[in-house]
Structure formats: structure tokens, C-alpha cells
C-alpha positions as CSV (number, residue, x, y, z in Angstrom):
1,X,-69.8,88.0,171.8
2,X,-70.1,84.3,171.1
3,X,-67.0,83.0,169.6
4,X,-68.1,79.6,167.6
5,X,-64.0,79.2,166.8
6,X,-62.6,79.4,170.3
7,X,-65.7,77.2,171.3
8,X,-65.1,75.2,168.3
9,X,-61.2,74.4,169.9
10,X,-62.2,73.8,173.5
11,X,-64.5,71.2,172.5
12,X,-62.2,69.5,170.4
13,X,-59.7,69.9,172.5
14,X,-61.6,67.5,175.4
15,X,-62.9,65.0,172.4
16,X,-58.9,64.7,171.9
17,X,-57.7,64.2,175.7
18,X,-60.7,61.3,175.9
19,X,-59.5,59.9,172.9
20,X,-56.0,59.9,173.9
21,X,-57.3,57.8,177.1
22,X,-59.6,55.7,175.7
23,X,-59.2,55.1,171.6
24,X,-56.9,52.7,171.4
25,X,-59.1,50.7,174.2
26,X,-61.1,49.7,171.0
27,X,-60.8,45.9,168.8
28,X,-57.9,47.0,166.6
29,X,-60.2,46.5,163.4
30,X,-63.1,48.9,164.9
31,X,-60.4,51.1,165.7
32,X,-58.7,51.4,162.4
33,X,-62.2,51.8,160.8
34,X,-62.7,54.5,163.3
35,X,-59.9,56.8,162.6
36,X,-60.2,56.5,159.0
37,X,-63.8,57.9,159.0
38,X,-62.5,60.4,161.8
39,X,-59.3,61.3,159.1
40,X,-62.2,62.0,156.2
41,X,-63.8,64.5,158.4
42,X,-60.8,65.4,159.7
43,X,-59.8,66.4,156.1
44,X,-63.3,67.2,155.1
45,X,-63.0,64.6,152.1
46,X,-66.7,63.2,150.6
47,X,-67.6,59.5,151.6
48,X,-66.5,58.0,148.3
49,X,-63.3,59.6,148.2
50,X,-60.5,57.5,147.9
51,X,-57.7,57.9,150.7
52,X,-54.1,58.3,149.9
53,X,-53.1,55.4,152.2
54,X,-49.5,56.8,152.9
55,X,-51.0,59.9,153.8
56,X,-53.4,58.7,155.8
57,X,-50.7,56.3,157.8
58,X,-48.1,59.1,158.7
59,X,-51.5,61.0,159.9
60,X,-52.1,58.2,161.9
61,X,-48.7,58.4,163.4
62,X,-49.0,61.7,164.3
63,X,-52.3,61.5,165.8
64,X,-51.0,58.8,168.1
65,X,-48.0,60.7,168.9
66,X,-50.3,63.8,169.4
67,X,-52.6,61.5,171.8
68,X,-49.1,60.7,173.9
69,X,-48.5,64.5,175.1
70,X,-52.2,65.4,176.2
71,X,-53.4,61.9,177.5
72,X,-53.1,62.8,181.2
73,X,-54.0,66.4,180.4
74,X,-57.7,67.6,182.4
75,X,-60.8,68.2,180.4
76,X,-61.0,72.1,179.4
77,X,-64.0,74.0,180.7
78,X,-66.1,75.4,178.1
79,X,-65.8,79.0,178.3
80,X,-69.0,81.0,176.5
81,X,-69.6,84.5,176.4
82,X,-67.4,85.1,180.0
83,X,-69.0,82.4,181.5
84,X,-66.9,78.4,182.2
85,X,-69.1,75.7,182.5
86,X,-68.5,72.2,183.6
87,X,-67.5,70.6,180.2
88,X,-70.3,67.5,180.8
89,X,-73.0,70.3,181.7
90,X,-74.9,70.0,178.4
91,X,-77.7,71.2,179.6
92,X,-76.5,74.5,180.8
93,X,-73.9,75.0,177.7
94,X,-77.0,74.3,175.3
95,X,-78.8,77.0,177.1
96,X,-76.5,79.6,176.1
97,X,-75.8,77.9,172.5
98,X,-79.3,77.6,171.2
99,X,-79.7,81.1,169.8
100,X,-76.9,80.3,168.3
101,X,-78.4,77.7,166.2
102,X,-75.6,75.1,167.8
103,X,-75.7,72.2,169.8
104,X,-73.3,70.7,172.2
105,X,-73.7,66.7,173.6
106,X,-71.5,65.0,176.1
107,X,-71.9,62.3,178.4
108,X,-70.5,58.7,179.1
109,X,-70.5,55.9,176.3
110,X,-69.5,52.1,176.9
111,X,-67.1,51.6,179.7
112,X,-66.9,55.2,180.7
113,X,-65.7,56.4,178.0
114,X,-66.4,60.3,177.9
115,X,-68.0,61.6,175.0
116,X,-68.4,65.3,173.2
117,X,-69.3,66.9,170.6
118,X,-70.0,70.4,168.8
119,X,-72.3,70.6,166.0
120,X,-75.0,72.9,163.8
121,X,-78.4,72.2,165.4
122,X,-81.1,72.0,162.6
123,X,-84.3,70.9,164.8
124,X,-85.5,70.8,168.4
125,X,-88.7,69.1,169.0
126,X,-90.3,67.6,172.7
127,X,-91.4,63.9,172.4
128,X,-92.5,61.8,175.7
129,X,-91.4,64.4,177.7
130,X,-88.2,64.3,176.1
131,X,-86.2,66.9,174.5
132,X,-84.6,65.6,171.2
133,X,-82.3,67.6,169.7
134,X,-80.8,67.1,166.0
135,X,-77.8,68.3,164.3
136,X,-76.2,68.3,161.6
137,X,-72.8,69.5,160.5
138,X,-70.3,68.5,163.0
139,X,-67.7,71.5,164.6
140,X,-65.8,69.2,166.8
141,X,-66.2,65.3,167.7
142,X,-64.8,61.9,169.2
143,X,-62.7,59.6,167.0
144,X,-65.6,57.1,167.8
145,X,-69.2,58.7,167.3
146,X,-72.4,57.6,167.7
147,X,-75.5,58.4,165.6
148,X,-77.8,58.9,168.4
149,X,-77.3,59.1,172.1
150,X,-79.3,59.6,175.1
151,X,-78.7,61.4,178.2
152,X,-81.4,61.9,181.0
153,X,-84.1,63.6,179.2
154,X,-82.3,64.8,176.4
155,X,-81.7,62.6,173.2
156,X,-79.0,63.8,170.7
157,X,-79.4,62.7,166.8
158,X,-76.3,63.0,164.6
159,X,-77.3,63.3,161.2
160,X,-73.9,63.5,159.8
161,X,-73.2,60.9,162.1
162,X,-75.9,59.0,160.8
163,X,-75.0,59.3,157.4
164,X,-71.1,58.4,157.6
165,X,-72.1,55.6,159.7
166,X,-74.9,54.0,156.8
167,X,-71.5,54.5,154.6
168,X,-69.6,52.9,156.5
169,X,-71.5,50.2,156.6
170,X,-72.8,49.2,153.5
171,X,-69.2,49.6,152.5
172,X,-68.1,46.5,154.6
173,X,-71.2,44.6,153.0
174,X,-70.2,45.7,149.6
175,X,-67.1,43.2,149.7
176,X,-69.4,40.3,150.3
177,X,-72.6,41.5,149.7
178,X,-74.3,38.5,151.4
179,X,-78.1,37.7,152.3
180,X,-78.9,39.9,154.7
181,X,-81.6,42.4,156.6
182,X,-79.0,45.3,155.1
183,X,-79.4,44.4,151.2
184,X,-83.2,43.9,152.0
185,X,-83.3,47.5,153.0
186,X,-81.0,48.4,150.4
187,X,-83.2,46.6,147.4
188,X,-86.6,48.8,149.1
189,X,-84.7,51.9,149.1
190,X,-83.7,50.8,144.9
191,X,-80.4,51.1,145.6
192,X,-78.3,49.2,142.6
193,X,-74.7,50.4,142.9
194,X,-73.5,53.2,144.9
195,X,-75.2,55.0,148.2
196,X,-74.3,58.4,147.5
197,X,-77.9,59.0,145.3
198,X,-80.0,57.2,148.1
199,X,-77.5,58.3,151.6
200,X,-79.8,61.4,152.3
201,X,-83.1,59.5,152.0
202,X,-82.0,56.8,153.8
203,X,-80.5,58.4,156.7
204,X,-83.5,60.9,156.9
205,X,-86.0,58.4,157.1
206,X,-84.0,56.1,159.1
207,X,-83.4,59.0,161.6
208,X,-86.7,58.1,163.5
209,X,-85.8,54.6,163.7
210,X,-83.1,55.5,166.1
211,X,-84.9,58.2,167.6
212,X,-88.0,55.8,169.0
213,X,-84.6,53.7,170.2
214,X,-83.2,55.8,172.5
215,X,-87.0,57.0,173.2
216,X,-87.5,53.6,174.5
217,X,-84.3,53.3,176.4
218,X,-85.6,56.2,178.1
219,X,-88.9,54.8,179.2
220,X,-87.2,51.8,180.0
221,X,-84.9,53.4,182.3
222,X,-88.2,54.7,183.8
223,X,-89.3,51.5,184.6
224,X,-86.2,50.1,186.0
225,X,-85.2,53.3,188.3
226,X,-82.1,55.7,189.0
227,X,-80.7,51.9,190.2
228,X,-79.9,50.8,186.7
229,X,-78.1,53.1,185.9
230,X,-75.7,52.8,189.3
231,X,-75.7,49.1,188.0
232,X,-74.4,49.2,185.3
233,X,-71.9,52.1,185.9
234,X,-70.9,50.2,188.9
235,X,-69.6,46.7,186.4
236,X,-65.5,46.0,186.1
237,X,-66.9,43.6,183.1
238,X,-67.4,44.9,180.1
239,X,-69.3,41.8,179.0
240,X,-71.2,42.1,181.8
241,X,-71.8,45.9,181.0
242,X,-72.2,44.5,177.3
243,X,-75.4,42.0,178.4
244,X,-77.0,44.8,180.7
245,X,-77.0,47.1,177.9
246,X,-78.0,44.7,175.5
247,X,-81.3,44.0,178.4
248,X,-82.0,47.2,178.3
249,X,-81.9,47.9,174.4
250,X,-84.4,45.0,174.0
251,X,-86.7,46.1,176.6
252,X,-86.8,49.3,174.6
253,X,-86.9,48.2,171.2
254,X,-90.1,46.0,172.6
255,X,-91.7,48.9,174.2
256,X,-90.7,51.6,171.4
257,X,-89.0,50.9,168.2
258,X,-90.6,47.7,166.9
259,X,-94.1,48.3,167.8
260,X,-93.8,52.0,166.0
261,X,-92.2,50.6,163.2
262,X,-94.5,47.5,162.7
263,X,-97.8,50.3,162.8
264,X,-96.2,52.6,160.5
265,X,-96.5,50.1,157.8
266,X,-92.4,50.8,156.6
267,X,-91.0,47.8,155.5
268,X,-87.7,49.3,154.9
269,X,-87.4,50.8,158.2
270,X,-87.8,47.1,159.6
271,X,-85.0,45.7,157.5
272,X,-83.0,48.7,158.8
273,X,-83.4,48.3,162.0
274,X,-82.6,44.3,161.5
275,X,-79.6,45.1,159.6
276,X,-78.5,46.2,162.9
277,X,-80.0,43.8,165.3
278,X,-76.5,42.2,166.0
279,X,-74.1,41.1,168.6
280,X,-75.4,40.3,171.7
281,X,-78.8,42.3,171.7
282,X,-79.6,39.1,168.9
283,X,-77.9,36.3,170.7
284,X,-80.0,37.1,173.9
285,X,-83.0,37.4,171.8
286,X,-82.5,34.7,169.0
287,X,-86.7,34.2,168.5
288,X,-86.6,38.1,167.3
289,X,-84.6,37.5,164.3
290,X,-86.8,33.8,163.8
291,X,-89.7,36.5,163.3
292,X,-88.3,38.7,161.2
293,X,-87.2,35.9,159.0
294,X,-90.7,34.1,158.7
295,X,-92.1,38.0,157.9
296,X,-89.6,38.4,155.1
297,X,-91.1,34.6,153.7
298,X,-94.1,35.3,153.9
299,X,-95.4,38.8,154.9
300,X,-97.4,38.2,157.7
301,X,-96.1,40.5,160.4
302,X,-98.3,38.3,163.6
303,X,-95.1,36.4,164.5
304,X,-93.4,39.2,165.1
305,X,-96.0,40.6,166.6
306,X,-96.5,38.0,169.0
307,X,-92.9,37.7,169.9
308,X,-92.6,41.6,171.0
309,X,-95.6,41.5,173.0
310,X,-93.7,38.6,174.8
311,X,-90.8,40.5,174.6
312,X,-92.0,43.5,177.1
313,X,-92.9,41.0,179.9
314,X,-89.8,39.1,179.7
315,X,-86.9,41.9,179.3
316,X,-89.2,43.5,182.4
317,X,-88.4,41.0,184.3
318,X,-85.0,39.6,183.6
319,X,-83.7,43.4,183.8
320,X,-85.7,43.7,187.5
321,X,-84.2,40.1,188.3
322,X,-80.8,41.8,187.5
323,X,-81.5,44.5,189.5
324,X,-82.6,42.5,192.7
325,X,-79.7,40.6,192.1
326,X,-77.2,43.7,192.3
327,X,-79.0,45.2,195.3
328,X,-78.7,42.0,197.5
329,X,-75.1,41.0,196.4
330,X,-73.3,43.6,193.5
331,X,-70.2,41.5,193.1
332,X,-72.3,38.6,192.9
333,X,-74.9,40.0,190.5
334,X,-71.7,41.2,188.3
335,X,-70.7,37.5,188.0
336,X,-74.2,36.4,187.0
337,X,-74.4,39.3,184.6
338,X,-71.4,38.0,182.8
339,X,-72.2,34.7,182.9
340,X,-75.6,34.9,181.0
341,X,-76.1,31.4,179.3
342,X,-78.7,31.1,176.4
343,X,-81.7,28.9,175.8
344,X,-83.9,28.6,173.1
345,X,-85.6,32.5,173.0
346,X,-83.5,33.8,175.7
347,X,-81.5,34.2,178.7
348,X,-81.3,31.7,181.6
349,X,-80.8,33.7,184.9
């Protein structure tokens, strides 16, 4: 008989020995935000709840302590109905969860960093060939979580992931609240004041935004062959891992998100998604944002148009540049990686 507790404590169990490893690899500021959100669901407090700062520190302390004794401890099988399975097997795990109504993800983030996670699945659907699979409360989960994920043919979408992430966010913009693509989408959405009336709406909507994302990292990865992903798994960098991802994200968002996006007619999906064109994925790609900045002036969405239809050839070929350069000479092609100079609407190889 399927036990969703005991399954429940093996999973977190292995989200706790990678976090022990690999947490406190993190900037110490996305780190602290990290275990705070982690010590709301922890607790199981609501988003706007306000958090007893000593409590939350000697939690903290514990946690850390708590990391020390199981950090070189090896990941736990996941034991279902008499049967262990490889704890990154996700595919065989989710065969036996399904009827369940659960899902289970795991798989490598950024810098190898192993992730898990446990959760209530609420739909399945098949999209490019592609099995997507969305859940929604969360069982058991990393310190650090993403929203959406994608793993071979399988894409995972967190909605409660999603939603504490949106929080999170708008949150940090709140002490400021500056100009920006995020109080764009805000002002379409009519939100005023606080989230909390809109977060549901948002996130649900928003929620095939990042789904045509990791679509398009998947067809990208189509393109570029099983030798990408060696690439990049192969880098000691991580800003060279940082700028192949960031390739790869913009050769997907060219192929996938934007051109969905721009024929759905959804202007607030496109200041969501360019509330979170950031980092290095916009320093690579500085004529994206030009675009989206023209469109906000004056409506007409043919310069952006124009730029993503450039943008398919172009990320094409620097990431197959990258790749020829890896194949002939990988510690070479490493240094190039990291090395990336920009130049008016791009990268200079």
C-alpha cells in the first residue's frame, strides 16, 4: 500500500543532504532570501505573514547545524510499494506515483546542483512531444526551487512554486517600486497595493509563459544535439556555464516564448516575461530589451518582431560556434565561453 508519509520523508530527506552540500554555495543575499521563503513553507505560514525574526534566526541555526551531520550522508533510494528506485529515476518513480495523483521531479540545476521534489499533481498534458507535468501543493522540496524545470522530455511546472516566487518578487520591488517591465505587468493585471487578490491570476496565466520557455529549451536542445548538454556539464566556470545557459535560453525564448506570446495578443504576459529578462540572458541580448522598450512607447510590436526573427539565426549559430569550439579544443572553448565580450546587439566570439 502506497505510503505518501514515508515517501513524503525519503524525498525530503535527499532535498536536505543536497542542500547541506550545496546551499550555502549561493550569494549570501539569494541565500538568505531563500531559506526564509523555505522557513514559510517550512512552517506552512501565508505569503504576507510576518516572521518572527528571532525565531526565524535560531531556525536558521539549527538548519545549518542540522545540514553539518548529514552533508556527506548518500542520497536515499525512494522505496514505493516494495519497490527502490534510483532517487533521480523520475520517470520510473512517476510511473508508480501517478494514480496516486502525485508527482515526483529531480534532476541537476546550475553547477550540479541536485534537485528534488514531492508534490500534488493537478494536470498532465503532452505538448511537442513533450510531457508536462503540473503540481501544485508541495510534500517535500529544495531550499532553492525553481518554478519550472526541464528534464529530457519531461517539463515540471511548480505552481506553488510559481506563486511564492511572483511574491517574492514583487516584494523586493515594493521597497523601490521603480520603472520597470514588473510594475507594467503589475498596472495590466490592476494591481494597486497588495498581490494576494491578483497572485492566483497572475501565476495561472503566467504559468504558460514559462511553460513555452522550457518548451523552447527543449527544441533548442534538439537543434544543438546530446553535445550540448556534455558541454555544458563538462564547464569548471560557472560564468562560463552562466553564458551557455544564457545562449541557450535566448535561442529558446526566439524560437518559443516570444513568438507565442507576441501572437497571443497578451500584453501582460510580455511585461512578465520582461520583468524577468535579466542578468546575463539581457546583457548578451541588449537589442531585446531596445524592442521591448520602443513597444511599450509606442505599441507597434514590428521591432520586436524583427529583432526575434534575427534572434533564431544568430543564437543558432553562436550556440553551434560554441559547440565546434568545444569539440576541437574543450579547455579552450571553456575559456572563450567565459570570456564572452559584448557589442552592440550581442556577443563577439
Amino acid at each position: 500500500m502506497f505510503n505518501l508519509l514515508q515517501t513524503i520523508d525519503m524525498v525530503q530527506t535527499n532535498c536536505n543532504i543536497a542542500d547541506a552540500r550545496h546551499a550555502q554555495e549561493m550569494g549570501m543575499c539569494n541565500y538568505l532570501l531563500g531559506m526564509r521563503d523555505f522557513y514559510r513553507w517550512e512552517q506552512g505560514l501565508a505569503l504576507d505573514q510576518q516572521i518572527n525574526k528571532s525565531e526565524l534566526g535560531a531556525w536558521l541555526t539549527q538548519r545549518e547545524a542540522s545540514w553539518d551531520e548529514i552533508v556527506d550522508s548518500d542520497y536515499r533510494a525512494i522505496e514505493i510499494n516494495g519497490n527502490n528506485y534510483d532517487p533521480f529515476d523520475y520517470i520510473a518513480i512517476n510511473r508508480s506515483l501517478t494514480e496516486h495523483g502525485i508527482v515526483y521531479g529531480s534532476g541537476y540545476g546550475y553547477w550540479g546542483r541536485p534537485q528534488f521534489f514531492l508534490a500534488k499533481l493537478t494536470r498532465a498534458e503532452i505538448r511537442s512531444n513533450l510531457s508536462i507535468l503540473v503540481s501544485g501543493q508541495e510534500y517535500a522540496r529544495n531550499m532553492a526551487a525553481p518554478p519550472a524545470a526541464q528534464n529530457r522530455n519531461t517539463i515540471f511546472l511548480r505552481m506553488d512554486i510559481l506563486q511564492r516566487w511572483l511574491f517574492g518578487k514583487v516584494e523586493i520591488w515594493g521597497i523601490k517600486k521603480s520603472d520597470s517591465a514588473l510594475k507594467a505587468m503589475l498596472e495590466c493585471y490592476g494591481v494597486t497595493q497588495g498581490l494576494e487578490s491578483k497572485l492566483e491570476i497572475i501565476a495561472a496565466q503566467q504559468s504558460e509563459t514559462l511553460i513555452l520557455h522550457e518548451v523552447g529549451e527543449a527544441l533548442a536542445e534538439q537543434m544543438l544535439g546530446e553535445t550540448w548538454r556534455e558541454m555544458v556539464s563538462s564547464f569548471q566556470l560557472r560564468r562560463s556555464e552562466l553564458i551557455a545557459r544564457a545562449v541557450r535560453d535566448n535561442l529558446a525564448d526566439c524560437i518559443s516564448t516570444l513568438p507565442e506570446l507576441i501572437s497571443s495578443g497578451k500584453p501582460c504576459s510580455l511585461h512578465f516575461y520582461f520583468s524577468n529578462f535579466e542578468g546575463l540572458r539581457r546583457s548578451l541580448f541588449p537589442s531585446l530589451m531596445e524592442a521591448y522598450a520602443l513597444w511599450v512607447k509606442n505599441g507597434d510590436v514590428s521591432g520586436l518582431q524583427k529583432v526575434i526573427e534575427e534572434g533564431k539565426d544568430f543564437w543558432l549559430r553562436v550556440a553551434r560556434q560554441l559547440l565546434v569550439e568545444w569539440v576541437n579544443n574543450p579547455v579552450h572553448a571553456e575559456e572563450v565561453v567565459g570570456s564572452f565580450g559584448l557589442s552592440g546587439s550581442g556577443v563577439m566570439l
